[in-house]
Each structure stands twice: as C-alpha cells, then as structure tokens.
N, C-alpha and C positions, 0 to 999 in steps of 0.2 A: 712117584705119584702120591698126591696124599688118599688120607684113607677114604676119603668121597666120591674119588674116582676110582678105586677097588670093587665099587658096584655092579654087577652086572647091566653092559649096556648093550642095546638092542642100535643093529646096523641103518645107515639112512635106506636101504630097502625096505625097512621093515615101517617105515615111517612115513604113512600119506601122503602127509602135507610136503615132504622131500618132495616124492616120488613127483608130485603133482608141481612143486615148483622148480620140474629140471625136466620137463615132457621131451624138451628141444635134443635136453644134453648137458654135461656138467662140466664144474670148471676144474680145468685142470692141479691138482696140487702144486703148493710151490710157483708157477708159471708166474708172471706177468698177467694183469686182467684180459679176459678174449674174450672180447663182447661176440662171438660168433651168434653164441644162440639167444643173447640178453633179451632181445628184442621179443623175440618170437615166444621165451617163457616166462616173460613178466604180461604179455598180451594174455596168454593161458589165465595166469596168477591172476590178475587183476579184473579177467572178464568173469572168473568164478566167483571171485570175491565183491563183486559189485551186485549181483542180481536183484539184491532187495533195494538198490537205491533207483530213484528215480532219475529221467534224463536229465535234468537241471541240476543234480546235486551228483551226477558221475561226470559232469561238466566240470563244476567247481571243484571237486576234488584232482581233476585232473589238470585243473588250470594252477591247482598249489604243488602239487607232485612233479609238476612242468614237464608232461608227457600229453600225447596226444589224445584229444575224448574217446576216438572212436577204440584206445585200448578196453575203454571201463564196458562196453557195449557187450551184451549175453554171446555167450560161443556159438559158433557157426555146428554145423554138421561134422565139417570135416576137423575142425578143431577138436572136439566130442571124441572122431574116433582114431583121432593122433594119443588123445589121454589115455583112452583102450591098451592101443600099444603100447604105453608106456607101463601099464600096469599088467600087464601079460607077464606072467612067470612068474608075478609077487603073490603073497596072501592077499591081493585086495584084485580087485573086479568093476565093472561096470555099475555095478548097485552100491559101490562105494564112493563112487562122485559126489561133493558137497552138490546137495540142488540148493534151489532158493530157501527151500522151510530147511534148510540144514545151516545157513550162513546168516545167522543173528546173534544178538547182542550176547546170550547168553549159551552162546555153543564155546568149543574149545578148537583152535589152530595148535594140534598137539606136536610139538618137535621137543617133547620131554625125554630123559633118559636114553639118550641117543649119545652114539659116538661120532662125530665127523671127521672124517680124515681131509676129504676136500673140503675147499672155503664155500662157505655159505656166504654168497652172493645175493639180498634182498631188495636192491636200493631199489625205492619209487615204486612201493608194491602199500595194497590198500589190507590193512589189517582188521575189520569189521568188529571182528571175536576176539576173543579174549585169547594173547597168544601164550603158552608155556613152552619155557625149555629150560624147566628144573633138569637139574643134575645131571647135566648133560655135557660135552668136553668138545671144546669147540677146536682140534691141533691146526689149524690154517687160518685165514682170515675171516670172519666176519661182518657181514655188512645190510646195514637198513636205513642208508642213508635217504633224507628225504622221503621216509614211509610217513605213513598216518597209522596210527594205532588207535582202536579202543582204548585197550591194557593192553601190557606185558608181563611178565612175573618172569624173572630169572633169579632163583632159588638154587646156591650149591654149582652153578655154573661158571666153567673152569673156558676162559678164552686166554689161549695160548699165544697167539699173535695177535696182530693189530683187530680191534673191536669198533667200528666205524658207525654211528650213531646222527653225524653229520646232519644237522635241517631238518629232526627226525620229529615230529608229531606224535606226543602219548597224550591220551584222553581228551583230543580235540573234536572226536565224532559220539556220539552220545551222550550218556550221562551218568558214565562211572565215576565215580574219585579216587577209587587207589587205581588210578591207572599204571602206577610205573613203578615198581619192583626190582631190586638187584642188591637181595638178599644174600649174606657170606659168599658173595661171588671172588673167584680171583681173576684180575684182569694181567697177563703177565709183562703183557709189552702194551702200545699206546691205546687208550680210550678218548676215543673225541666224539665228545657230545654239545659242540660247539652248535651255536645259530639255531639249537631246537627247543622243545617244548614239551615241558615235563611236569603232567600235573601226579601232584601228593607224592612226589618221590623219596622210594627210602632206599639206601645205600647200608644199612646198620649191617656191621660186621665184614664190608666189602673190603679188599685188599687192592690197591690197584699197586703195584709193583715198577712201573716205569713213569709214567707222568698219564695225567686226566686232565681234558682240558673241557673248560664248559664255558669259554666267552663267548659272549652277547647269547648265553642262553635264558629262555624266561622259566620262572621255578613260581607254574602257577599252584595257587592255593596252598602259598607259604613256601617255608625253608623245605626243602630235605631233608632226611632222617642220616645223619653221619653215625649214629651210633657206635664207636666201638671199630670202627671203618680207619682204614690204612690210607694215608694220601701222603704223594713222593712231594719233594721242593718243590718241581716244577708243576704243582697243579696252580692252575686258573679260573679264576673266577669272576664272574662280572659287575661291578664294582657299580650300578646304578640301583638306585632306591628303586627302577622302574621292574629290573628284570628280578624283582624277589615277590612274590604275590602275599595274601593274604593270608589267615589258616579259613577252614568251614565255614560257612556262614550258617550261623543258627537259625530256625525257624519253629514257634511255637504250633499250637495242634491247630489256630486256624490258616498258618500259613503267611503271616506276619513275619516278619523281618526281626531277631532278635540280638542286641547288643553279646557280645564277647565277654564270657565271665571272667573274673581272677585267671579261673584256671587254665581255660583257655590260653589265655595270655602268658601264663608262664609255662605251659606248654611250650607254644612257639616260642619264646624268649630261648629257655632251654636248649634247643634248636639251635642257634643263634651261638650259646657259649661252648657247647662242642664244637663248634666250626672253628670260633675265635682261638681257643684253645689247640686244636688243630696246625690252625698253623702259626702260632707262637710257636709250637714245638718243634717246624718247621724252619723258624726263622723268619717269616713272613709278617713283616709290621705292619705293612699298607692293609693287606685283607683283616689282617687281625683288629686292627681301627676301626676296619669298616664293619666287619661284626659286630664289633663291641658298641660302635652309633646303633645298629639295627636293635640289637637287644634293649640297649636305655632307651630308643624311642619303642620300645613295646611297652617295657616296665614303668613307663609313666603314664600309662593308662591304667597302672593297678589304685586300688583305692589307699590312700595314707598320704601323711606327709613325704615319705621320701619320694613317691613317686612326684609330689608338687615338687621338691627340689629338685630333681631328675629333668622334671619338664620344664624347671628355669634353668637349670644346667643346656639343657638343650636349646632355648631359647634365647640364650645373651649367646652361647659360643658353640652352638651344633656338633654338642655333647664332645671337647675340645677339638676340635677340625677348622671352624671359621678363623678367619682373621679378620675381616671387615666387621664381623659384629662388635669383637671386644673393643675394636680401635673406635667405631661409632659408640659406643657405651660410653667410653674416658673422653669422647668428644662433648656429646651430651653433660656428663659429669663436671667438666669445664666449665660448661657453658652455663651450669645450672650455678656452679659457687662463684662465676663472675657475677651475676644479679644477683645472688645473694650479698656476697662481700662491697659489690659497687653501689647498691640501693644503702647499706648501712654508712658504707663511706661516704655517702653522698646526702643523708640527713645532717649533717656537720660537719665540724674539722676534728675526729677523734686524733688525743694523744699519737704522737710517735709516726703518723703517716704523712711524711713529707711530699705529698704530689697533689699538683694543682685540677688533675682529674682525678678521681676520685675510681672510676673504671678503670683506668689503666692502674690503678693502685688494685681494684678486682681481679684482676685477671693475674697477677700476680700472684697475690696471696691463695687466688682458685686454682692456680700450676703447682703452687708449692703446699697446699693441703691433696692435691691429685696422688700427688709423686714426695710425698714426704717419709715415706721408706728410702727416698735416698738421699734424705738429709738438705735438701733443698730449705724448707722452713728456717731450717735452726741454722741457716747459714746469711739469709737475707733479711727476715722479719721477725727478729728473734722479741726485740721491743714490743712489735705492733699484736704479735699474737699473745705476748703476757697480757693485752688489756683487752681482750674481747672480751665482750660480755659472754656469759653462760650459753644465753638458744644460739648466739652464732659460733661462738666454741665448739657445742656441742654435731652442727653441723659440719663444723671443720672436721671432727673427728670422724662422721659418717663419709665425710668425701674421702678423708685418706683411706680408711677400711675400705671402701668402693674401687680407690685406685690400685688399691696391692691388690683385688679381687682381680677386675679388668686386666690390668697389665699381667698378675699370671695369667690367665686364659689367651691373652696373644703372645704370651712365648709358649704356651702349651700348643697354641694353631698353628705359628710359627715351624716347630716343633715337629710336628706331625705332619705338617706338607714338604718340608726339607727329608721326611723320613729319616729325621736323628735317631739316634736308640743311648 
C-alpha cells in the first residue's frame, strides 16, 4: 500500500450514502455482475436523489440515463421504510434520510475515506450534489456508467480494478464548472471514460497504470488538466476538433461577453503541450500531431507577429496535416507565373524563346521557376531566363521561394498522414 492509503478508513457501514445506495443488497465481491437487486436500489438511489426536480426534467434526465421515468418519482411509504431497515443497527436513523431541503446543489454525496472491499456498483444513478470520494480505496470494481453528475471530486483515490466511467455526465445539470476532479488518483487496472462528458476536468498527478480510454468523449470547457499525470501506450483519445471545448468564457461586471486574454490562451495552449508531450514519450505521433494542431491553433490567437505566421502556417497547411491545401497553393502558384511569364511573352518575340505560343512557353518557364530546387530551370531555359528583365526575374525568384515553401508542407502532410516518424 502506498502511504495514502495507511490512513485510517471508516467501513461502507459507516457511510450513508453506501448504506442508502445498497437498501436491496450488495454486490457480491469478485462474482460476475448480479443484477438481483440493480433494479430495486437504483429506484431507492434515484427517487431520493431527484426530489427537487420537477416532473419534465425527472422525464428528461431519465430519457438520457435510459431508465424508466417513473424511477426519478418521490418514494412511496413502503420504500421509506425498506430505508429504516436498512439503516437499523447503523449510526444513522430515520432523521438521517436526505429529504428534499437536504438534496441541492450545494450539499455533499459523501463516500470520502471509506474502504470498499465490495464493487461499488452506480451506473444510471442521478448525482444532484456535489459527489466526494477522496482518499478512499476502491479493492473491486467500480462503476457510474451513464450517471449524470453535478461534480465529482476524487482526490487520493485508489481504484484497484476496473473504474467504469462509460456515457457518464459531469457538470451537465446546473452550473458548476469544476465539475470533474481525479486528482493523484491511482487507477491500477482499465479506466474507460469513453462516450461521456466531462466539463473542466483535471487529472494533474493521476497515475493510470493499465490503459485509459476516452474515445468519442467531449472535454467540455477546454482541455483537461494532465498535469504531472501517468498515461500507459494504450491511452485514447478523440482525435476531433469537435470533442475538445473551449476554456471560461469571460464576462465583464455588466454581464457582457468578454474576448480571451493572452493569458488565457496560453493557459489552455499549455494544456494542449503536456498532453503532446505525453504521448511523444509514449510513442504516440498521431495524438501527438493532433495536440500540437490544437495548441498552434490557440497560440495564433495571441497578439504578435509569430502568432500571424502561426495563423498562415495554419492556413496554407493546417499547421502541417493538409495535403490538399499545399498542392492547391503550388497550383495557384502555376497558374499565377503562367500569366505572368505568357502576358510578357506575348508582348513580343523576346530573345531565346523559340515557341509560336507564347503561353505554352508560360507555363513552362511557370513549372520550372515552381520547382526550380530541383534543377528543372537550369536544365531547359537556361538562355531564356539569362534575359529576363529585372520585375519578372524578380517574380521568378518569389515563385521558386513559394514553391520549396508549398512542396515542403505536402511532404510534411504527406508525412504526417502516412504517420512516417
């Protein structure tokens, strides 16, 4: 054990919110899942925890949790005093029921410093309150697959087996923003946090020891906090511009919408090169690309010149990832020295250019100023381009600079979609 869990820690008896989410019966350690009593103590769980919403929005929530309405609906009599008996023999009592004024935004769902030897079982359970389970040592499974949460805070929390996060909901009912917490946590076998949603979450210092997966998950209001955080080869990540959010949105004192300063912004950029970082040391080029696009398109929102080069880096070759851009760039580029070079050859018959069209003589000399890093020019028109006059020389010389620009950037797109290294 490390020395965080040398702490003294208090049994799931000694813990309400347990007690209250196992009325039915618990699941057995070890075992295979037995949904015997699923049913009957997430009805308990969810009718306590819904009291303050109204019928249309215990509807909705239970049309996303994809369980039936009539679970979210206030407890009967007899449910009331099935809870009794579950709480007989404990420190806690009948005056210990969450009622209505007890299940708001800013109450606590406390399963802190607790030991579980059995799997904590959650999935499809409505979390109103702000849930804790600092420093607390989770030896079985873990599971809150398809909850909705307020917050969560796991602080120092030790999950020994599988950690099931699956379709899960942080900060999608009110209007917290650190909803979602999993601070120096150790995850020791799989974490999947896959298909859910997770606003302002930080991981800083978390250890995950087997593989973390988070595809097609959304990471609303910005990146994740990786701080300082353990991730194995096999983590995943969702590789779309859509499923990475924003950071805060500022608002001045009348309530006005306010732009994202410097700092802001390299805040979140920051964000962005710990991850990249991450997994370079993993081996990981694709996620690592994809970081490093997310961070340059932050940082060319900062104010200076490198961010304008940043934001034309991004704009001819989507910060090197495109191939159709560069190859459309060197197309235009063509297309621009064929009117230039065929309008000049086509005021006259200059020196040294033997063709009865004049464009086809363009388009020539426009291919071999494009591509004249590789020697094209000095192989065909070595005459014709000794007697250029100066302004179109001089534009000769910007297409070739243009073309060794373009053509690196599609072998750097190239490059980076083949995942060369």
């Amino acid at each position: 054990m490390t020395a965080k869990e040398n702490k003294p820690k208090r049994s799931p008896d000694e813990c309400l919110f347990y007690l209250l989410a196992t009325v039915y019966g618990e699941q057995d350690r070890h075992n295979s899942f037995d949904g015997t009593y699923e049913i009957k103590n997430r009805r308990i769980w969810n009718g306590l925890m819904a009291q303050n919403f109204s019928a249309l929005s215990r509807e909705n929530i239970a049309r996303k949790m994809n369980v039936e309405p009539s679970e979210m609906e206030p407890l009967n009599q007899d449910e009331l005093e099935r809870i009794e008996q579950r709480l007989d023999g404990t420190n806690f009592s009948k005056s210990d029921i969450p009622s209505k004024e007890d299940m708001h935004m800013f109450s606590t769902i406390d399963f802190s410093n607790t030991s579980f030897e059995k799997p904590l079982l959650l999935s499809k359970r409505l979390f109103p309150a702000s849930l804790s389970v600092a420093d607390s040592v989770l030896f079985d499974n873990f599971s809150v697959a398809e909850s909705i949460f307020l917050s969560a805070h796991f602080r120092r929390t030790s999950f020994k087996r599988h950690a099931y996060f699956r379709k899960t909901e942080f900060g999608t009912i009110g209007s917290i923003r650190n909803a979602c917490e999993f601070i120096d946590c150790d995850f020791y076998q799989h974490a999947d946090f896959s298909e859910g949603a997770l606003l302002n979450a930080d991981f800083s210092k978390t250890r995950f020891h087997t593989s973390a997966h988070f595809e097609n998950t959304i990471f609303a209001l910005g990146c994740p906090k990786f701080f300082e955080a353990e991730l194995p080869e096999n983590t995943l990540f969702p590789l779309k511009d859509g499923n990475w959010g924003l950071p805060f949105t500022r608002f001045d004192r009348r309530g006005d919408l306010e732009d994202f300063t410097d700092a802001d912004i390299t805040r979140e950029a920051v964000k962005y090169t710990v991850l990249r970082k991450r997994m370079d040391a993993i081996q990981r080029p694709v996620e690592s690309g994809f970081f490093l696009r997310k961070e340059l398109s932050l940082r060319s929102n900062l104010k200076g010149w490198d961010a304008l080069l940043i934001k034309l880096y991004g704009f001819v070759s989507s910060y090197g990832y495109s191939i159709q851009r560069p190859v459309i760039a060197l197309l235009l580029t063509i297309l621009l020295g064929v009117g230039v070079f065929g309008g000049y050859f086509a005021q006259g018959d200059p020196a040294n250019v033997r063709s009865e069209n004049p464009y086809q003589s363009g388009i020539g000399i426009s291919i071999s100023a494009t591509f004249s890093f590789l020697g094209l020019g000095r192989l065909f028109y070595i005459e014709t381009l000794q007697n250029l006059p100066s302004p179109i020389a001089f534009i000769y010389g910007i297409q070739t600079f243009s073309g060794f620009v373009f053509s690196f950037l599609l072998g750097l797109g190239v490059r980076n979609r083949l995942r060369l290294k």
